[in-house]
C-alpha positions as CSV (number, residue, x, y, z in Angstrom):
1,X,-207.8,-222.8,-59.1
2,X,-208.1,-219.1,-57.6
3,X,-206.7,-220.8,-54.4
4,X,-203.8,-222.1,-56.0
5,X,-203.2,-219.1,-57.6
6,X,-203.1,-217.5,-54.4
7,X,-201.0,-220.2,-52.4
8,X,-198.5,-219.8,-55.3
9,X,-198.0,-216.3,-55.3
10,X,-198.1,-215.7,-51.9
11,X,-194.8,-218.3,-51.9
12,X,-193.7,-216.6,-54.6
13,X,-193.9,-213.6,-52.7
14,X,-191.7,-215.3,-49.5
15,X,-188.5,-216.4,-51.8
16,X,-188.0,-213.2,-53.3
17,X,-185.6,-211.8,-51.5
18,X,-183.5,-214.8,-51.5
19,X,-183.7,-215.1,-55.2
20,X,-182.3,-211.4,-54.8
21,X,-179.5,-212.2,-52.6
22,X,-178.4,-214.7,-54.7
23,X,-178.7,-212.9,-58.0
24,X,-176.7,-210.0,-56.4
25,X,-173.4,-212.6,-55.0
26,X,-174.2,-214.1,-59.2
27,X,-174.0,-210.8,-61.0
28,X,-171.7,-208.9,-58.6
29,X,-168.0,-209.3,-58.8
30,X,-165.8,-210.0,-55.5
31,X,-163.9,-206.5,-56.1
32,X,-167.2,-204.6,-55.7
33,X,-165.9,-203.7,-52.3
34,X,-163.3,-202.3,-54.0
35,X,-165.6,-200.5,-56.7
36,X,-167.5,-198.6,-53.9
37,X,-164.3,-197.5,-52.1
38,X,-163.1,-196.0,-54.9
39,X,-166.8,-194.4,-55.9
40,X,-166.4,-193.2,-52.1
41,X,-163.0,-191.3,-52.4
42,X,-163.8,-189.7,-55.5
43,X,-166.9,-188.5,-54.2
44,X,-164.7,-186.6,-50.6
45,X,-161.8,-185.6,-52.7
46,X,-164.6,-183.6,-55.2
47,X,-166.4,-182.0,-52.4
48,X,-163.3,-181.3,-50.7
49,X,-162.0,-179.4,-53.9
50,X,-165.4,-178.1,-54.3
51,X,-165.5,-177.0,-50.4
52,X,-161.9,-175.4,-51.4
53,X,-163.3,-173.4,-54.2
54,X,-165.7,-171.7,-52.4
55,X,-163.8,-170.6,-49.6
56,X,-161.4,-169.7,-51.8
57,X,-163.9,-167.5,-53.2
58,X,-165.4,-166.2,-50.3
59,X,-162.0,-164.8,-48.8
60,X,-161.8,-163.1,-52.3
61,X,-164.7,-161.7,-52.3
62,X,-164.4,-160.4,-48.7
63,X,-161.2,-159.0,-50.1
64,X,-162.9,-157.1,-52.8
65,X,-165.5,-156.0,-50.5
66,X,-162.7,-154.4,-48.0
67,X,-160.9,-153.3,-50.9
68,X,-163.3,-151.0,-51.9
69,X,-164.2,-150.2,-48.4
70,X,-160.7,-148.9,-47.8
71,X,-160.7,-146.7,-51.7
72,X,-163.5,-145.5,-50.3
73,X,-162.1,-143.3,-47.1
74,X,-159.5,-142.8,-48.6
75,X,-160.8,-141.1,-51.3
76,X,-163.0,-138.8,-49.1
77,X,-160.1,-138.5,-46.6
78,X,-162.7,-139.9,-43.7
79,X,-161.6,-139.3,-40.2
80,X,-161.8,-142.6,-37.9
81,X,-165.1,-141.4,-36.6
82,X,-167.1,-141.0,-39.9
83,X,-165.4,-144.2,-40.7
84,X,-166.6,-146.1,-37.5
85,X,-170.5,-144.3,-38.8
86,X,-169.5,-145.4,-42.7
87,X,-169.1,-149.2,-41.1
88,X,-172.6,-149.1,-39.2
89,X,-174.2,-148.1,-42.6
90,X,-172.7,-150.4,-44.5
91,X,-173.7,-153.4,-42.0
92,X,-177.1,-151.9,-41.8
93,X,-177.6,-151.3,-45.8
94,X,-175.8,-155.1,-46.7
95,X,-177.7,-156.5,-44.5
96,X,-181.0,-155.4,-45.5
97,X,-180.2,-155.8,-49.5
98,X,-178.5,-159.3,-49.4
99,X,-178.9,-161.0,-45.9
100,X,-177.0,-162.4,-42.7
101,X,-173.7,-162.2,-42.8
102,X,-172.8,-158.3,-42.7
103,X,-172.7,-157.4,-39.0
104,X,-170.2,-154.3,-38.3
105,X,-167.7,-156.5,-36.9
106,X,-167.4,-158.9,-39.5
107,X,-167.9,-155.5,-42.1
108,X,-164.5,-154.1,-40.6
109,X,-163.3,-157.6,-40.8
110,X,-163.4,-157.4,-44.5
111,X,-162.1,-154.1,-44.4
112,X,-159.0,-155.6,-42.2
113,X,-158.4,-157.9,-44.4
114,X,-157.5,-155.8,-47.4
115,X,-155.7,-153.6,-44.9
116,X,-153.5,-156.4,-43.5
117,X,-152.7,-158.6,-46.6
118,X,-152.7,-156.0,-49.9
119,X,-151.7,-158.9,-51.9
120,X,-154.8,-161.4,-52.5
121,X,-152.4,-164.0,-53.3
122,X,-150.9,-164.4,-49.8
123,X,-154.6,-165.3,-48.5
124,X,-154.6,-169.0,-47.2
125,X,-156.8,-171.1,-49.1
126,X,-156.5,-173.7,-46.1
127,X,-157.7,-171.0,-43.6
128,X,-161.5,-170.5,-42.8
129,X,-163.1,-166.8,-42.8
130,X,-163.3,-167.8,-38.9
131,X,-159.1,-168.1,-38.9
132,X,-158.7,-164.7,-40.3
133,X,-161.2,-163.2,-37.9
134,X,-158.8,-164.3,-35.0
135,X,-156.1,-163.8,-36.6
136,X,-157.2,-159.5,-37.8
137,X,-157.1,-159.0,-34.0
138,X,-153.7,-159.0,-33.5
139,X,-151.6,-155.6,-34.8
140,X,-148.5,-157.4,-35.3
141,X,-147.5,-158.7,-38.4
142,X,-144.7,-160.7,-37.1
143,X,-147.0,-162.6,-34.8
144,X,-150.5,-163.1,-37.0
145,X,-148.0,-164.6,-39.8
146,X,-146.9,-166.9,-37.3
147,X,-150.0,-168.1,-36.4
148,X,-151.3,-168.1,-40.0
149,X,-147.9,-170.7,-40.4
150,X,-149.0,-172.6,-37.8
151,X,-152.7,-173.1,-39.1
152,X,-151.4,-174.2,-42.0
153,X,-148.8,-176.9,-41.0
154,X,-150.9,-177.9,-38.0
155,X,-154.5,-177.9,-39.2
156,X,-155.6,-176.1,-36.2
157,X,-159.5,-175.3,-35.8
158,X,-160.7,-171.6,-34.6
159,X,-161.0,-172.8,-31.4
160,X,-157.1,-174.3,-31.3
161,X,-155.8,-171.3,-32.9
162,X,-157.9,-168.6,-30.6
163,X,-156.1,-171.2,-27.4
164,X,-152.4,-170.9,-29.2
165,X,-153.1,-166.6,-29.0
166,X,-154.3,-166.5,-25.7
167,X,-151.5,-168.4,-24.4
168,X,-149.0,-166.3,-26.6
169,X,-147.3,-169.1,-28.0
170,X,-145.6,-167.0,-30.6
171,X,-144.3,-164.9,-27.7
172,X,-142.7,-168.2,-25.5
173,X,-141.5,-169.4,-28.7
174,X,-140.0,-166.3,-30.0
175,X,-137.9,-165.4,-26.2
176,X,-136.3,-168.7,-26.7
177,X,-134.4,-167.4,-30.4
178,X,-132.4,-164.8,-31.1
179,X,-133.6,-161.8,-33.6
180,X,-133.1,-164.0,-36.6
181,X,-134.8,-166.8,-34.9
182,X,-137.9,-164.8,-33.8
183,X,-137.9,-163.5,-37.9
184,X,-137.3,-167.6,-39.5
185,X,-140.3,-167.8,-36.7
186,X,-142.6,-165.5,-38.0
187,X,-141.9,-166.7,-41.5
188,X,-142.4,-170.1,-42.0
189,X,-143.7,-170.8,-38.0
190,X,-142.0,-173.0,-35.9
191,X,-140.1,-176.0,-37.4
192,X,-140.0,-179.4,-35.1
193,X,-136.3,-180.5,-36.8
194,X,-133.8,-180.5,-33.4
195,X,-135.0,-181.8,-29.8
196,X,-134.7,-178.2,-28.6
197,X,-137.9,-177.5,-31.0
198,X,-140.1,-179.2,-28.9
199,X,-139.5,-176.8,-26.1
200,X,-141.4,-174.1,-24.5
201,X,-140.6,-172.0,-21.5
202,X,-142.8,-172.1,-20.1
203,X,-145.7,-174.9,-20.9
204,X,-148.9,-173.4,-20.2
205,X,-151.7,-175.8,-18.9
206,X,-154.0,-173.5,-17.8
207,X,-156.7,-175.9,-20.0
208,X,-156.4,-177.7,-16.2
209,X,-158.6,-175.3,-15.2
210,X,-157.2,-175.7,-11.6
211,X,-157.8,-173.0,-8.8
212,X,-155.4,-170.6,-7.8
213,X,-155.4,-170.9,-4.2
214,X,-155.0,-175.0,-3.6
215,X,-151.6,-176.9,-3.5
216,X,-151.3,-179.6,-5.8
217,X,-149.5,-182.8,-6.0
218,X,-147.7,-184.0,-9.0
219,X,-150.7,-187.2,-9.0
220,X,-153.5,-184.4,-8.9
221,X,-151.6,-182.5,-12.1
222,X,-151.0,-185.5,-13.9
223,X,-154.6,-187.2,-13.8
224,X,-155.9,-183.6,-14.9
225,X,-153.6,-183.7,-17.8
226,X,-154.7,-187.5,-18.9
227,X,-158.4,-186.1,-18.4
228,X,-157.7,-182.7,-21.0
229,X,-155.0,-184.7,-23.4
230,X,-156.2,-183.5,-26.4
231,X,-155.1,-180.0,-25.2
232,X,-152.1,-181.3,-23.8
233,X,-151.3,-182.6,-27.0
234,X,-152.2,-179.2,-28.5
235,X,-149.9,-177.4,-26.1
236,X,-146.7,-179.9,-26.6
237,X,-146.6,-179.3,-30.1
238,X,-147.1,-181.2,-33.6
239,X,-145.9,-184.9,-33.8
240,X,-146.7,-185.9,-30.2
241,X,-148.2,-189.8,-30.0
242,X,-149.0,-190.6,-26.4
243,X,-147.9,-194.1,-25.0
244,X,-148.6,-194.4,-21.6
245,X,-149.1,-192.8,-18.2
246,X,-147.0,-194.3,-15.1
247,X,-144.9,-196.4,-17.9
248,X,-143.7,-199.2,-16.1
249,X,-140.4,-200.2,-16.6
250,X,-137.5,-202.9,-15.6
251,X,-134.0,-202.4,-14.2
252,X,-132.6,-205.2,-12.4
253,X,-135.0,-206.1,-9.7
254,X,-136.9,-202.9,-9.4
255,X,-139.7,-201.5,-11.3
256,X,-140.0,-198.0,-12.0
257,X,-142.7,-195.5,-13.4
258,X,-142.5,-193.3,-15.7
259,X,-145.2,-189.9,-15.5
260,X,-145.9,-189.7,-19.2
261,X,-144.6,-191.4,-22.2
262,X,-145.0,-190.4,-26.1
263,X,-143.2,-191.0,-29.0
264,X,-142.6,-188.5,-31.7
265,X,-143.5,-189.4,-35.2
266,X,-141.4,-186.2,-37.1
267,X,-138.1,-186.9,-34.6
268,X,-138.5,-190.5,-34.5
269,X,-137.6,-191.1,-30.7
270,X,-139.1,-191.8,-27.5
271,X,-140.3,-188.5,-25.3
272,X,-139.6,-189.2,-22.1
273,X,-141.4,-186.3,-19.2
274,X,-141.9,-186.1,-15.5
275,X,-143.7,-183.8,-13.7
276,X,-142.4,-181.7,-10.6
277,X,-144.7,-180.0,-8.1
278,X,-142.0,-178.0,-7.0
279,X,-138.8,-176.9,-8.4
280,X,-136.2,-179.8,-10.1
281,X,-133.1,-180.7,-8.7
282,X,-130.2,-182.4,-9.7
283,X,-131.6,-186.1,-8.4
284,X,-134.5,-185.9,-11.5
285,X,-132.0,-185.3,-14.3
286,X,-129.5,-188.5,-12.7
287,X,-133.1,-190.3,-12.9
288,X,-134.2,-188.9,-16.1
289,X,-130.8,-189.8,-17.6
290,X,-131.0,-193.0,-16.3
291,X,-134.6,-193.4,-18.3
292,X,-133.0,-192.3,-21.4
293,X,-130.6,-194.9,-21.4
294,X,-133.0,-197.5,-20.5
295,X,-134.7,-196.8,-23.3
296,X,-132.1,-196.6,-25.8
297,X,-131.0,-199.6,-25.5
298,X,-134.3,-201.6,-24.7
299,X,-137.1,-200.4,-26.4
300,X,-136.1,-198.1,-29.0
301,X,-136.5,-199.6,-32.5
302,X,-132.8,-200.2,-35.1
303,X,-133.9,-196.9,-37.0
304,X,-135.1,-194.8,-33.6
305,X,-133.1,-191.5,-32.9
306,X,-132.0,-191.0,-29.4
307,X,-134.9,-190.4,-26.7
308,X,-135.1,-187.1,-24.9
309,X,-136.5,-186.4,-21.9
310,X,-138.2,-183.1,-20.5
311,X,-138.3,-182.5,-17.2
312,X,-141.6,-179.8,-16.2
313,X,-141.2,-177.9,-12.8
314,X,-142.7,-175.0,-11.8
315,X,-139.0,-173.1,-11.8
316,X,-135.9,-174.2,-13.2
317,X,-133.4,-171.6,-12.3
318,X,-131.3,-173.9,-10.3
319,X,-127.6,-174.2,-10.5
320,X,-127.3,-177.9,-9.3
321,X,-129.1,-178.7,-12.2
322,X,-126.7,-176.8,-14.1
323,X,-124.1,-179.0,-13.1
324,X,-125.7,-182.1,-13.1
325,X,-126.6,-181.5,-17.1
326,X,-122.8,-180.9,-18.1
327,X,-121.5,-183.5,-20.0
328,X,-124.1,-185.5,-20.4
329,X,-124.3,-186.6,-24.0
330,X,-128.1,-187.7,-23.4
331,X,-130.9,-185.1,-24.6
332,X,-132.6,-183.6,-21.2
333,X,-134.3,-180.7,-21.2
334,X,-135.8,-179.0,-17.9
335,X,-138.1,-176.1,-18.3
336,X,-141.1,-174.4,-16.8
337,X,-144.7,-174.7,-16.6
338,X,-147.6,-172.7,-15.4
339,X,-151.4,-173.5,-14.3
340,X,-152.1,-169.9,-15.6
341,X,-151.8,-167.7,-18.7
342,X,-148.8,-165.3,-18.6
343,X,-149.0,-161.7,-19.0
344,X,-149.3,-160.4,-22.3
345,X,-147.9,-157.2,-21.4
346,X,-144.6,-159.0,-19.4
347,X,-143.7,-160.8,-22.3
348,X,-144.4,-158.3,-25.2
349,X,-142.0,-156.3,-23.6
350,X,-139.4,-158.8,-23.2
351,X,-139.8,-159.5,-26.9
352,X,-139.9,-155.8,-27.7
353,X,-136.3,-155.6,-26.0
354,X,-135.0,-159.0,-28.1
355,X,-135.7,-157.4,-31.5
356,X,-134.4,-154.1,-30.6
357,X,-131.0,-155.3,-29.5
């Protein structure tokens, strides 16, 4: 008997798991599927909330903290270098009492932060203590609000946003407006609406990492920007989707290629751009506008707005080009760009002279 036992449990043992999986398909609905989803995207939108609330409440705290950092001097009238010795104290004394998290720089961080925004209600909620650590280097209100507007409607990261400052976006947006312009700009950041929003003069690809000294053909620049498109994408702008590189396309009997093609979700249209080593001449906008028109009428969709083209060179100051754009009822743009970052200096001057005329 104890052998039969034994036999019996040990192939009782073997169909468990099937009795199991067949109980489970028995007692479980088909919209389970459905069940866990929606278990799923409660459980991301609560710890997104609850990820909001403590940020939320560590900027304010910060806040606080340089609040009372700031009533502080001012209230014993400190000059900058008893302050600079208050700061080191501080860092030293936090530290010690309530742990990491208190170093001098990020100390006169908090301090900063009262300093720069007085209100606590204009703090971002969206923005990271990292975001306003980049952001309390720069002096100028007109420019960190910028960026601030731009980390909110783009979603950059610390790393995207320190990339954006280096390359002084705000500054090679800002030359391209008048004074009004550069003020909308630093309000409520840049707004992709027209085709003329999408440019920037110059494009900086200095992400290429290419050396200084070497001549480059448009192949070389081209494959470098396919291999780095994520920061291409960065540098274009929001909206961007990219297509293709060397698009091929039919007119008549010949086939031509196009550099790089994207399509722009907010515009709705086709973004047509080609790359010149050297400087553009009136041949690429006949071309370009021949593109345009190509792909109006073949591969646009019913509801597609018009496609626009950019044209990048390394220098567009060229009168031919001038002349070859007037009249043309197609959207071409030709402007710059540069393997290298511009000069800070060169074009805070230049932006200094804008707001003062």
């Amino acid at each position: 008997m104890a052998c039969n036992v034994d036999c019996i449990t040990f192939e009782f043992h073997l169909i468990l798991p099937l009795i199991a999986s067949f109980m489970s398909k028995e007692i479980l609905p088909e919209p389970y599927d459905g069940l866990l989803a929606r278990i799923g995207d409660l459980l991301t939108t609560q710890r997104r909330q609850v990820y909001q609330i403590v940020n939320s409440t560590l900027l304010k705290t910060y806040w606080e903290i340089g609040r009372h950092i700031v009533e502080f001097e001012q209230g014993g009238n400190l000059k900058a270098t008893f302050g600079t010795a208050l700061l080191a104290r501080l860092s030293k004394d936090l530290t010690q009492l309530h742990g990491k998290g208190f170093s001098r720089s990020n100390v006169n961080y908090m301090r900063l932060l009262f300093k720069r925004y007085e209100v606590v209600q204009t703090l971002s909620v969206q923005l990271h203590w990292a975001h306003y650590c980049e952001l309390l280097k720069l002096d100028d209100d007109l420019e960190r609000n910028f960026y601030l507007k731009q980390c909110e409607h783009e979603g950059w990261t610390v790393r995207e946003l320190r990339r954006q400052m280096d390359s002084l976006l705000f500054h090679r947006l800002a030359l391209s407006k008048d004074k009004d312009g550069v003020l909308a700009l630093a309000q409520t950041g840049q707004q992709v609406q027209n085709p003329e929003d999408l440019i920037r003069d110059p494009f900086v690809l200095e992400f290429l990492k290419l050396p200084a000294q070497k001549r480059y053909k448009e192949k070389d620049i081209e494959e470098r920007l396919i291999s780095f498109l994520q920061d291409f994408l960065l540098e274009l702008g929001k909206g961007f989707a990219f297509i293709g590189r060397q698009y091929s396309i039919q007119i008549d009997s010949k086939f031509y290629r196009i550099d790089l093609l994207f399509y722009h979700r907010i515009l709705k249209c086709f973004v047509v751009i080609d790359l010149k080593r050297g400087i553009a001449d009136h041949g690429d906008v006949g071309q370009m506008n021949m593109y345009l028109n190509y792909f109006k009428n073949e591969e646009s969709a019913p509801d597609d707005n018009e496609p626009i083209g950019i044209i990048l060179a390394t220098n567009n100051s060229n009168l031919a080009i001038e002349y070859a754009l007037g009249g043309l009822s197609t959207q071409i743009f030709v402007t710059r760009y540069q393997l290298y970052l511009p000069s800070r200096t060169l074009l805070e001057e230049k932006l200094r002279l804008l707001l003062e005329a």
